[in-house]
C-alpha positions as semicolon CSV with decimal commas, in nm:
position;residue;x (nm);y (nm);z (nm)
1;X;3,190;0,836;2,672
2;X;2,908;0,959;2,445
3;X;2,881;0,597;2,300
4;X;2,846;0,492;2,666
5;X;2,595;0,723;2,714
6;X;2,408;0,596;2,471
7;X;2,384;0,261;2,516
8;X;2,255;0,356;2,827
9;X;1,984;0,563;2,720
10;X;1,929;0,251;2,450
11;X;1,839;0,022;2,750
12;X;1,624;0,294;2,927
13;X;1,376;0,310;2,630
14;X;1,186;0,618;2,706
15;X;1,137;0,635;3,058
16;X;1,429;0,779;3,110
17;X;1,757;0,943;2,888
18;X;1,815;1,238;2,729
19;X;1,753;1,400;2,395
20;X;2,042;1,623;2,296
21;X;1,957;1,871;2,020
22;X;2,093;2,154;1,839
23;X;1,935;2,399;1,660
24;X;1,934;2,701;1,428
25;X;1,874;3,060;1,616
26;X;1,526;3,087;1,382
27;X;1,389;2,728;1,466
28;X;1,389;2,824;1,825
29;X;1,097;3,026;1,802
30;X;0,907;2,737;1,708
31;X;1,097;2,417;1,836
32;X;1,017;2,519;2,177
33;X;0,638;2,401;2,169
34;X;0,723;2,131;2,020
35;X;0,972;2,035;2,274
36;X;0,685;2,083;2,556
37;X;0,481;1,827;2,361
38;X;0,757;1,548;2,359
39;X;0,818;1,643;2,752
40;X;0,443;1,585;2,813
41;X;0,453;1,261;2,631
42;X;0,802;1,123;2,778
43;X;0,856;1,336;3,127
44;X;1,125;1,102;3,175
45;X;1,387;1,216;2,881
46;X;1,578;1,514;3,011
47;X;1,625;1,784;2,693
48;X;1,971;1,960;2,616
49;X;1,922;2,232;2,379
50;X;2,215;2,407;2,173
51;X;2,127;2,719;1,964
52;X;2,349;2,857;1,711
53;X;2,365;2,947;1,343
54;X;2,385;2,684;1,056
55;X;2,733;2,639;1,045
56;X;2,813;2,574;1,457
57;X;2,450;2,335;1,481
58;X;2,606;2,173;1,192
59;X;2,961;2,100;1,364
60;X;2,785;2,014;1,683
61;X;2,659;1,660;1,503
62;X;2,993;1,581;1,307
63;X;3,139;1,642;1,702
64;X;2,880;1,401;1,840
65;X;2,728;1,691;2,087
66;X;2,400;1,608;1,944
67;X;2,166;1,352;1,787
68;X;1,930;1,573;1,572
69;X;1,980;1,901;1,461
70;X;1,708;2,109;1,343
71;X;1,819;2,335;1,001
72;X;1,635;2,566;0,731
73;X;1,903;2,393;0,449
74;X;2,024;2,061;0,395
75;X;2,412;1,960;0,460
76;X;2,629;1,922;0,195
77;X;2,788;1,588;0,322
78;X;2,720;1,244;0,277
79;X;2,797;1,160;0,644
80;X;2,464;1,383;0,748
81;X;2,100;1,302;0,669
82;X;1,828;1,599;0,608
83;X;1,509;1,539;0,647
84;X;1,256;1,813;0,555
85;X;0,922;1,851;0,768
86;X;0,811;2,187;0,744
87;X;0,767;2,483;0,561
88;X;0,985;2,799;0,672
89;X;0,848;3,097;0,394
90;X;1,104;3,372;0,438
91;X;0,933;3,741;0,396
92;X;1,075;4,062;0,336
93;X;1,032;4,329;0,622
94;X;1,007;4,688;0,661
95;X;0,930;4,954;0,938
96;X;0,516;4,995;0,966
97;X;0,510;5,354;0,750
98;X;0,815;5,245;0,507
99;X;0,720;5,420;0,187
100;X;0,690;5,048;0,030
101;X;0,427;4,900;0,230
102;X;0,051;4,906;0,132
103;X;0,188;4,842;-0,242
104;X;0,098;4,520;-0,397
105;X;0,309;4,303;-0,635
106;X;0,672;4,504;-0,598
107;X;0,936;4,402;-0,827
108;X;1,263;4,265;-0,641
109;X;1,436;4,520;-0,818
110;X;1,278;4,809;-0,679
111;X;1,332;4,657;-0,315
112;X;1,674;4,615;-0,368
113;X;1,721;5,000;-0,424
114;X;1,613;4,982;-0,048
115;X;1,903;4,978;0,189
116;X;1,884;4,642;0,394
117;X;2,019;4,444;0,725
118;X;2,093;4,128;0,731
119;X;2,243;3,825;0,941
120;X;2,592;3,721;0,929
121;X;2,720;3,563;0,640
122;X;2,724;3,219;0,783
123;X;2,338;3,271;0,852
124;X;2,133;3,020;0,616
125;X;1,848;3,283;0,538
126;X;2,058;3,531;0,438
127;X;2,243;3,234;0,224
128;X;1,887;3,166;0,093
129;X;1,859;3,530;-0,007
130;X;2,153;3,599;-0,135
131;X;2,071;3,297;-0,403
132;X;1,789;3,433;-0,515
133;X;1,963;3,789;-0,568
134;X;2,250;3,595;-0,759
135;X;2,010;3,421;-1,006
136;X;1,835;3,747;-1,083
137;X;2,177;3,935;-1,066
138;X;2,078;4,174;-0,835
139;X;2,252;4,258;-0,474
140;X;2,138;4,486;-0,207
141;X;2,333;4,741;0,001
142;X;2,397;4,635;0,369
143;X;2,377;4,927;0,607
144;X;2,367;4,658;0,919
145;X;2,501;4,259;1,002
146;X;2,346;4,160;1,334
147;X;2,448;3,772;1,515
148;X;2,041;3,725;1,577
149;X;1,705;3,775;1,410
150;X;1,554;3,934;1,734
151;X;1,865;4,211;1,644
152;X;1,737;4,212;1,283
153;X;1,393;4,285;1,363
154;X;1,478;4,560;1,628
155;X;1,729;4,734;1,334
156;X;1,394;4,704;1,068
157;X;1,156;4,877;1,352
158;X;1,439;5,141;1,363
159;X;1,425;5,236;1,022
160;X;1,768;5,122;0,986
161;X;1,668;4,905;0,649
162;X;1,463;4,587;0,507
163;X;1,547;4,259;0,562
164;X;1,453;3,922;0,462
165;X;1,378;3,694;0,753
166;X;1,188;3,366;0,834
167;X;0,795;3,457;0,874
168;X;0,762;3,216;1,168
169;X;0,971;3,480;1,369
170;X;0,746;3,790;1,305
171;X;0,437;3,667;1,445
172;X;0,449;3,848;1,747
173;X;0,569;4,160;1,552
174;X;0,309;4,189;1,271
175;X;0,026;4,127;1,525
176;X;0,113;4,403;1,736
177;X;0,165;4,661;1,430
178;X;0,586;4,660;1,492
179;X;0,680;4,536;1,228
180;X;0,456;4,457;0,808
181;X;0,543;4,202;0,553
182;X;0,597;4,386;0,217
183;X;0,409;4,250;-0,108
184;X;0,712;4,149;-0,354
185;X;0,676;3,926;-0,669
186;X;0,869;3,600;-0,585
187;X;0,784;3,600;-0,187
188;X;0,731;3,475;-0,006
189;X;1,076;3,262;-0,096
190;X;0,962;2,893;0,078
191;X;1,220;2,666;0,212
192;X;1,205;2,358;0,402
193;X;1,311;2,301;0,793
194;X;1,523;1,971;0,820
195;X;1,528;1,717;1,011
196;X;1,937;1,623;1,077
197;X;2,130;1,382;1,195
198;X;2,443;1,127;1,128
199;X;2,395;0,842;0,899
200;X;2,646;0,594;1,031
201;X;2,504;0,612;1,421
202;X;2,149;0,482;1,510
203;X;1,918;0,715;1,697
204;X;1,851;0,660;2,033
205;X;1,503;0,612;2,115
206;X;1,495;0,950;2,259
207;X;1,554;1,105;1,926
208;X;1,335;0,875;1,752
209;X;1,070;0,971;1,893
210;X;1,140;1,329;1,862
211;X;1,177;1,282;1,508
212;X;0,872;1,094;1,484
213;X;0,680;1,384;1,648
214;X;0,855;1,651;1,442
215;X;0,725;1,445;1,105
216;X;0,348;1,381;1,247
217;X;0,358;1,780;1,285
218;X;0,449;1,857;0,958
219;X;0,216;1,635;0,786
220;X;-0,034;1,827;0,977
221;X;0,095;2,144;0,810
222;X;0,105;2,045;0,515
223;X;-0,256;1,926;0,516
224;X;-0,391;2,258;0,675
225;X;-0,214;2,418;0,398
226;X;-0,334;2,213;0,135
227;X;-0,696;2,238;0,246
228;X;-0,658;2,637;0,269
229;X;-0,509;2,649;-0,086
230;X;-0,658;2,407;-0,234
231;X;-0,362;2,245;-0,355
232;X;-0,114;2,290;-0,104
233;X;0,206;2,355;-0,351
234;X;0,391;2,620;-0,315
235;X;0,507;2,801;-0,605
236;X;0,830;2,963;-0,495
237;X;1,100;2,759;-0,386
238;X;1,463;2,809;-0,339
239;X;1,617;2,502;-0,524
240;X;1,809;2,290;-0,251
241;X;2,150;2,311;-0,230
242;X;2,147;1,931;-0,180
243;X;1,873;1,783;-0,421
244;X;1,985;1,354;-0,316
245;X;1,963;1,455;0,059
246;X;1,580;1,390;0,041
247;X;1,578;1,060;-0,101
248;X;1,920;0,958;0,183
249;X;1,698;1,122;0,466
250;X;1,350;0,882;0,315
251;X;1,604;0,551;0,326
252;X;1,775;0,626;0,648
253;X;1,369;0,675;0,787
254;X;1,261;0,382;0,709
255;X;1,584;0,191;0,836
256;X;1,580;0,382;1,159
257;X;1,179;0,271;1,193
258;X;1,308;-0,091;1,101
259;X;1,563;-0,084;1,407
260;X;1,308;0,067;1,653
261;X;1,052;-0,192;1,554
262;X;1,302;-0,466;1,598
């Protein structure tokens, strides 16, 4: 039925279709504009969104319930393709008043005397973390494991511990004074957003053009970065778990192009 489906929205182009995508519980607080740009340019495609951690958005493509899925790491299969697009710096955060904040430059082992929450294990930021703890040999103490980062952040404004969590979440928080990004050496830890989908099934032209979109916006970003740095390299990046998914996702880009221009 999907495959029908499909075809279908083949022959439609992009007047009409649909554009079925699943995404991590972070990306959502930043897919969504994104999503109102490719309705404004294509009014016709009709948008299914899934949201749930790595793991489920991850199982949602292998099931064929979606055609891209937007992740903070890249798959460790050779069936998927990652593609990254964007920065996503994870920060540490603490309750505005925490004895830590104002300080400059604190070590990751004096935050880890802190008593932290966290998402579930299955979450990829706390994955993310939880590297960078192992290659330093450190751990932290969990006092809390919340299913959402909205849950994390309401825990941290409660006093009930730090936590390590995707800045693009905390806008909202540190302009209003809820919530302060602590200074530690090593953060902000920068990771990529990707880009996913199946390698053995062409995109529909739905999710081409989504992609498409998604990649003009990140070369944006990284160009406003690189003209506010100067350089526009980060210098702390969690190694990715999948180093050859880069170069599949470049050679699966350019095929996909090929097929829509042909």
């Amino acid at each position: 039925m999907a495959d029908l489906q499909d075809s279908l929205d083949a022959l439609r182009g992009l007047d009409r279709g649909r554009l079925r995508l699943a995404v991590v519980s972070t990306a959502n607080y930043f897919i969504p504009r994104f999503l109102a740009e490719f309705r404004r340019q294509h009014p016709g495609i009709e948008v299914v969104l899934h949201v749930a951690n790595h793991t489920s958005v991850i199982e949602s493509l292998a099931a064929n319930e979606a055609d891209l899925a937007i992740a903070g790491q890249p798959p460790e299969t050779a069936d998927l393709v990652a593609l990254p697009f964007m920065d996503n710096p994870l920060v540490a955060i603490a309750q505005p008043g925490h004895p830590l904040s104002g300080h400059r430059s604190i070590a990751i082992e004096r935050v880890t005397q802190e008593p932290f929450v966290a998402r579930e294990p299955r979450s990829g930021t706390r994955a993310a973390f939880e590297r960078v703890l192992a290659a330093r040999g450190l751990e932290v103490r969990l006092t809390c494991v919340l299913a959402s980062n909205e849950a994390v952040k309401q825990a941290v404004q409660a006093g009930l511990g730090l936590a390590v969590i995707s800045a693009q979440t905390t806008e909202t928080e540190q302009e209003t004074g809820r919530l302060c990004v602590l200074d530690v050496d090593g953060f902000p830890i920068l990771r990529q957003w990707y880009i996913v989908y199946r390698n053995y099934r062409r995109l529909p032209p739905s999710a081409l053009a989504f992609r498409n979109l998604l990649r003009q916006a990140g070369r944006r970003s990284q160009a406003a970065t690189a003209a506010d740095d100067g350089h526009g390299q980060p210098a702390d990046r969690v190694p990715s778990a999948n180093p050859r998914s880069a170069a599949g996702a470049a050679a699966n880009g350019r095929a996909n192009d090929a097929d829509r221009s042909g």
